[in-house]
C-alpha positions as CSV (number, residue, x, y, z in Angstrom):
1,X,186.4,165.7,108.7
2,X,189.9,164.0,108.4
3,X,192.6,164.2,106.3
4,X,194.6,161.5,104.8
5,X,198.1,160.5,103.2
6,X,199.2,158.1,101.1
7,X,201.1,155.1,102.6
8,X,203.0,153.1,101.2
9,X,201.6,149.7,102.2
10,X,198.2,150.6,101.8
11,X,197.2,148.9,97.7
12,X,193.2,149.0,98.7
13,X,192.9,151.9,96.5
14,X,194.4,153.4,93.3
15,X,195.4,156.7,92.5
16,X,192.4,158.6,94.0
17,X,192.2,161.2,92.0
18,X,192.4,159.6,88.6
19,X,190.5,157.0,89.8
20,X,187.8,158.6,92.5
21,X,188.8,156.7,95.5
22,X,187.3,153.2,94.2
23,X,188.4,149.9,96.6
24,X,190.1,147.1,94.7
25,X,189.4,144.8,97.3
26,X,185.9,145.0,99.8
27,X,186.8,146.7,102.9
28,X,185.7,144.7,106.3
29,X,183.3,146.6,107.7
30,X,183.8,145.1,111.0
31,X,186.7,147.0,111.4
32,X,185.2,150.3,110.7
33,X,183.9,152.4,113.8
34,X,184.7,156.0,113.0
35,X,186.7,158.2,110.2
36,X,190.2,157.6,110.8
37,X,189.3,153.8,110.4
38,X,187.6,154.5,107.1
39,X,190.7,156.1,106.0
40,X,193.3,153.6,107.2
41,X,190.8,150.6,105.5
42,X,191.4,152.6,102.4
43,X,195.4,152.6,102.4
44,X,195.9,155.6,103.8
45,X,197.0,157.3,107.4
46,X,194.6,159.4,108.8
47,X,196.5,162.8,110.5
48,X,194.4,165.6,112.0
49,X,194.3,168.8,109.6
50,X,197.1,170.6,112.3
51,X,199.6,167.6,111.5
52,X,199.2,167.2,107.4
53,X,199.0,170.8,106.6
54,X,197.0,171.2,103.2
55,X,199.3,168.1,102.1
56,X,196.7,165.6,102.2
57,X,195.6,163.0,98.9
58,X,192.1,163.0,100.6
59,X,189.3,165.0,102.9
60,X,187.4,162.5,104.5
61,X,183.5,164.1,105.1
62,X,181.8,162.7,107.8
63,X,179.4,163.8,110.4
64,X,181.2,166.3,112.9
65,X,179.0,168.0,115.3
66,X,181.9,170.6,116.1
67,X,182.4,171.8,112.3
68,X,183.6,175.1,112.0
69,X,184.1,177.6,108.8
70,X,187.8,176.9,109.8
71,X,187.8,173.4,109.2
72,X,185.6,173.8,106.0
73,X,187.9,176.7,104.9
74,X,191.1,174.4,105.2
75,X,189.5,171.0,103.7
76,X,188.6,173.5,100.9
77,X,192.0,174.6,100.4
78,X,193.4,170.9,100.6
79,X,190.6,170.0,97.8
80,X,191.8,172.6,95.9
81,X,195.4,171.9,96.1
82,X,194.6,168.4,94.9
83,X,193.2,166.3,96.8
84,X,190.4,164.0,96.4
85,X,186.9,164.1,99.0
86,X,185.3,161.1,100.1
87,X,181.7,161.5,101.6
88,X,181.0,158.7,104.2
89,X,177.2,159.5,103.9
90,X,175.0,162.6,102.0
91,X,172.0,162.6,104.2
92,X,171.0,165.5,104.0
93,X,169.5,165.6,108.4
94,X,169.6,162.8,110.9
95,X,167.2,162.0,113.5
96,X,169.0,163.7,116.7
97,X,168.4,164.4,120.3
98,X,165.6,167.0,119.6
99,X,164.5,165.7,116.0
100,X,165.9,166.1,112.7
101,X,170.1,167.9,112.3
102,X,172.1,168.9,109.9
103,X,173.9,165.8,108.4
104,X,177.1,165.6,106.3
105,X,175.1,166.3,103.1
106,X,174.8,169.8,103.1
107,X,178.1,169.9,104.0
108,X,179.5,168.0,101.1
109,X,177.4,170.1,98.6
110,X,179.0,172.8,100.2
111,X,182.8,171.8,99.8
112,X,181.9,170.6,96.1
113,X,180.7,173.7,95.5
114,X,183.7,176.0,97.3
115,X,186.2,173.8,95.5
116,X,184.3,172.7,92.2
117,X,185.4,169.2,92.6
118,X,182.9,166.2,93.3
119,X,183.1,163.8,96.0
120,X,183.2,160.3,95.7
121,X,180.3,158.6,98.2
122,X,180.9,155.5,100.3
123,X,178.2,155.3,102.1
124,X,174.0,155.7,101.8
125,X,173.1,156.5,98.6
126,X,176.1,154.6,97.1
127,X,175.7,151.1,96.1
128,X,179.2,150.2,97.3
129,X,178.4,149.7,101.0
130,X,174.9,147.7,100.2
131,X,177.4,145.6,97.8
132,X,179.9,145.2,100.5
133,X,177.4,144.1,103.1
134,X,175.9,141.7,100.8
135,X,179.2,140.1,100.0
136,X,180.0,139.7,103.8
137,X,176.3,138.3,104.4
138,X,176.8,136.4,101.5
139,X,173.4,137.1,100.6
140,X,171.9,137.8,97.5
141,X,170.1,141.0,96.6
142,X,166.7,139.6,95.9
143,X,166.6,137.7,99.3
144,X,167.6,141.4,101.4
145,X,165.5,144.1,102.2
146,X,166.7,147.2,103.6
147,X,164.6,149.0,106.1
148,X,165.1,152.6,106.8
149,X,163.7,155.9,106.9
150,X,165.1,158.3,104.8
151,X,164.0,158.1,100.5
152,X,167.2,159.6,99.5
153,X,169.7,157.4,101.3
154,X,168.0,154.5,102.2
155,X,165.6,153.7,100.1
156,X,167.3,155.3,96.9
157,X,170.5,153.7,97.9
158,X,168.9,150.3,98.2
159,X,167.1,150.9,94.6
160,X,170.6,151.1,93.0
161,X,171.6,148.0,94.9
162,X,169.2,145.8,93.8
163,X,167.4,145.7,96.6
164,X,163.9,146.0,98.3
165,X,163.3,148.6,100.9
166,X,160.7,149.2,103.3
167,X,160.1,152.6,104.6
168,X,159.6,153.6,107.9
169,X,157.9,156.1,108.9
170,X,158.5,157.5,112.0
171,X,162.0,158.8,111.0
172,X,163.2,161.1,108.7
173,X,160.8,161.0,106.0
174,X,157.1,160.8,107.0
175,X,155.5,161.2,103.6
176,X,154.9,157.1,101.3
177,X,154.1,159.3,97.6
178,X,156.8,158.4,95.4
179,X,159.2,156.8,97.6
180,X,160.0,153.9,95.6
181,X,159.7,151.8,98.5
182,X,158.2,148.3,98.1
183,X,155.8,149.3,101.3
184,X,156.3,151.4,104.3
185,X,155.5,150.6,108.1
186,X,154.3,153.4,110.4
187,X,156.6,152.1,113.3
188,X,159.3,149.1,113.2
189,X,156.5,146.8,115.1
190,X,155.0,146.5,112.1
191,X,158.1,145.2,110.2
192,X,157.3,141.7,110.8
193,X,153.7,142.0,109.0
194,X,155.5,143.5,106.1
195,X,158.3,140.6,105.9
C-alpha cells in the first residue's frame, strides 16, 4: 500500500474524494512499473505511511506480499480521516510460486468494509485501463481480444470494455460454464487456433 498527497502541479485528477479519483487526461502506462508511480501519474507524491502520518488524500491498494494488520490498521485510519482508496487490481488470488495467493481483492473488501468507504478500481475489472490501452494502441475494441485467465478480472473487465476475451485455462479459473468468454483455450498454444 502507499499513501499519497496532493501536489500542487499535479491537474491529472480532481478532487478525489468528490470526484473518486477519475483521470482527466489518459495516464501513460509506459511509465507505470510499481505504486509510487501510479500515484505520482495521478498528480500526487507518493510518501511511505511513517512520513505522511494519517495526512494522506489517498491509500493506494496494491499487491504487497509483506501486509501486516499494522499497515491495514493505519490505511484504515487514513480512509477514515478522509481520504480516498484506489485499488490498482481486485483479483481476488494470483497464480504464485506454489499456485494460487492471496491478491489485493480481499484486501480491498476488507478496508471498505473497516472504513465503510468504497474504492475506486484502476485496474482489472475496471474498464479504464482496457480504455487506456486501447487509446495508446490506437485500436478499436472490436478488432482486440483480451486473453486471460481469471472471469472476474479478465474476462469481466474486458466485457465492460467492449471487448472479446478468450479464456485460458490453465490459470486461475479452470472451469468454461458461464464465463462469458467468446471461447477458452486449455493452454496459450492453442491461442493461435482460436484467433
Amino acid at each position: 500500500m502507499a499513501m499519497a498527497k496532493k501536489t500542487r502541479t499535479g491537474r491529472v485528477l480532481h478532487d478525489p474524494i468528490r470526484d473518486k479519483l477519475v483521470p482527466t487526461d489518459p495516464l501513460d502506462l509506459r511509465k507505470i512499473r510499481t505504486i509510487d508511480d501510479l500515484v505520482r501519474a495521478m498528480g500526487r507524491t507518493a510518501f511511505t505511511a511513517r512520513q505522511v502520518g494519517d495526512a494522506a488524500d489517498v491509500v493506494v491498494i496494491g499487491l504487497d506480499r509483506g501486509l501486516t494488520y499494522d499497515k491495514l490498521d493505519h490505511a484504515a485510519r487514513v480512509v477514515r480521516a478522509g481520504a480516498a482508496m484506489v485499488a490498482t487490481h481486485v483479483a481476488r488470488v494470483y497464480m504464485y510460486k506454489d499456485g494460487p495467493a492471496l491478491a489485493t481483492g480481499p484486501v480491498v473488501k476488507a478496508l471498505e468494509y473497516a472504513t465503510g468507504s468504497r474504492a475506486t478500481v484502476v485496474g482489472k475489472p475496471s474498464p479504464l485501463m482496457f480504455r487506456i490501452a486501447l487509446k495508446k494502441a490506437r485500436c478499436p475494441p472490436r478488432r482486440a481480444v483480451m486473453v486471460g485467465d481469471q472471469i472476474d478480472t479478465d474476462i469481466l473487465g474486458a466485457k465492460r470494455a467492449g471487448i472479446d476475451s478468450i479464456l485460458v485455462l490453465t490459470g486461475v479459473d479452470r472451469e468454461v460454464e458461464g464465463s462469458g468468454a467468446m471461447c477458452s483455450v486449455s493452454n496459450v498454444d492453442e491461442l493461435s487456433d482460436a484467433v
